[in-house]
N, C-alpha and C positions, 0 to 999 in steps of 0.2 A: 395605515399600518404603523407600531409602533414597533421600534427595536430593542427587544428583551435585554441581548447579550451581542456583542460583537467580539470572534472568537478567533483572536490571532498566536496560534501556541506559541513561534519562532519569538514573537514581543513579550508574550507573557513571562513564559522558559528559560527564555534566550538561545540564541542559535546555536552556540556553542554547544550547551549544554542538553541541547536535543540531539546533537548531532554526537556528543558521548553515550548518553541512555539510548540510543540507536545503534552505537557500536557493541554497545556491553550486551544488548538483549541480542544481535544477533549471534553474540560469542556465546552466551549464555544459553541459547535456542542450541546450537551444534553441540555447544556438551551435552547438555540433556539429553536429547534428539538421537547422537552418534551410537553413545551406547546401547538402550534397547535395541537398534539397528544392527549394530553389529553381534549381538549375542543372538539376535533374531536368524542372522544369514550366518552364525558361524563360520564353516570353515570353506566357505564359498571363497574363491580367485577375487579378489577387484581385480578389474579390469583397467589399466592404465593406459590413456593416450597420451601422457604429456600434461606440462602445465601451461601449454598455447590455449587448447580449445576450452580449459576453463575460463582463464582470463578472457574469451571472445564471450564467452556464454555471459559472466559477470558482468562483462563491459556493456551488453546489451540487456542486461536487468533491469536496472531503470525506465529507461524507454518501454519496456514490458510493462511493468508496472503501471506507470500512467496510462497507456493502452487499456490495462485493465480498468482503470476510473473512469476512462470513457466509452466504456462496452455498455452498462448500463444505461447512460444517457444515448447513445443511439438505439438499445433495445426500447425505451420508451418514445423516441421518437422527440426526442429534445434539441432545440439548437443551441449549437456552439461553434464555439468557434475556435480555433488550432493554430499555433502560433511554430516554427519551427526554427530552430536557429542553430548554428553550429559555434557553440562554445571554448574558446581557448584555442581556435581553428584547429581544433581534431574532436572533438565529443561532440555528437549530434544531439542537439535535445528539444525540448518543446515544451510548449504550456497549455491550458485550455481553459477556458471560461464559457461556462453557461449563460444564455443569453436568455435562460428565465427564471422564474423562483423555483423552489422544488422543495417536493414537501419534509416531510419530517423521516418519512419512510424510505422517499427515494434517496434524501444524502444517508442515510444509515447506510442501506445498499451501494450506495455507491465508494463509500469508506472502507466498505469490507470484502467490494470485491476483488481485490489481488491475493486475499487470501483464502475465497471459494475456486479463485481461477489458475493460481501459483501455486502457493503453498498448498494446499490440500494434492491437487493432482502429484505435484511433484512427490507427496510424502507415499502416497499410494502407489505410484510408479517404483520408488525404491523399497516394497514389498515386492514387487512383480517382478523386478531386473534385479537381482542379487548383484550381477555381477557391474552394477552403476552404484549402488545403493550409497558411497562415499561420495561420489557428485551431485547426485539430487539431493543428497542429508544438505549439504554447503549449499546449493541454489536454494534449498527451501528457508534456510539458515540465513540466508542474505536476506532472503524477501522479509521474513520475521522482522529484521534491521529494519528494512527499506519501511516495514508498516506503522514501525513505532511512532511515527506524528497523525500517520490516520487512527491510529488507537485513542489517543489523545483530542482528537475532533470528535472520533466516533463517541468517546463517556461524556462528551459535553450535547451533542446530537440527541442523544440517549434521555440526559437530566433536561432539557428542552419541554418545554409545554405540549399539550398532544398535539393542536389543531396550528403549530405554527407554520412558518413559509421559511426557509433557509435559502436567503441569496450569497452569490459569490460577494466578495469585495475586494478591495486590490490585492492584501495580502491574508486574507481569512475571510471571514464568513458572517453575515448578520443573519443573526435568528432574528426574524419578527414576528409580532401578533396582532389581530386585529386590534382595532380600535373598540373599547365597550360603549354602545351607544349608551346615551344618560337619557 
């Protein structure tokens, strides 16, 4: 196997500046988003509890989110391995590495699914619940955020050769391809 591309956005980007086009797109996703929502449910109640049980819900988005990157890899039946650590001794978090290659189709899927398994339910839920439609618009509004560096794996996933093997690597991803026998 030879390796095509080795695909690290944070080194490419730079972290910083992933971690602003991550702010802006998820500020940008709520504007959008809020209004048809709210012209949608006009003159329906929000329903307020407080800004406690948002900050619990937001606090534990992330940890969702990666959750959702490894739902696929146990649907296929893949090994990994789950690392779990508590950060700044109060944030719970975790990592995960795949302990095998995967194909072209399954890191696709696995890039996009927090926002088959998030953002979609969440946005459909606030059709259903008028009276949440402000709290799921901002959960689904973060995740947007949270997706913006799978977005960026995912266009490079995507421009990839068809028959390649995508492994993990310490901070990004080797695309390989076979070797052409001569």
């Amino acid at each position: 196997m030879n390796c095509w591309k080795t695909v690290n956005i944070n080194k490419q980007f730079g972290i910083n500046r992933v971690y602003l086009m991550s702010f802006l797109t998820g500020l940008l996703s709520f504007l959008v988003l809020y209004l048809p929502f709210s012209i949608l449910h006009g003159t329906h109640d929000v329903r307020d509890h407080g800004f406690l049980p948002l900050l619990v819900i937001l606090f534990f988005l992330p940890s969702m989110h990666r959750l959702m990157h490894i739902l696929p890899l146990l649907l296929f039946y893949k090994r990994i391995r789950v690392k779990f650590k508590i950060k700044n001794r109060f944030t719970p978090t975790f990592s995960y590495q795949c302990k095998s290659k995967l194909s072209k189709q399954t890191s696709i899927l696995i890039a996009i699914a927090p926002t088959f398994f998030i953002t979609l339910p969440a946005l459909m839920m606030s059709v259903v619940f008028p009276g949440y439609f402000a709290y799921l618009v901002i959960f689904a509004s973060v995740n947007i955020g949270l997706s913006f560096s799978d977005f960026l794996y995912l266009n490079q996933f995507i421009r990839a050769p068809r028959k390649c093997v995508i492994e993990n690597a310490k901070e990004g991803y080797d695309i390989l391809v076979r070797n052409q026998e001569i």
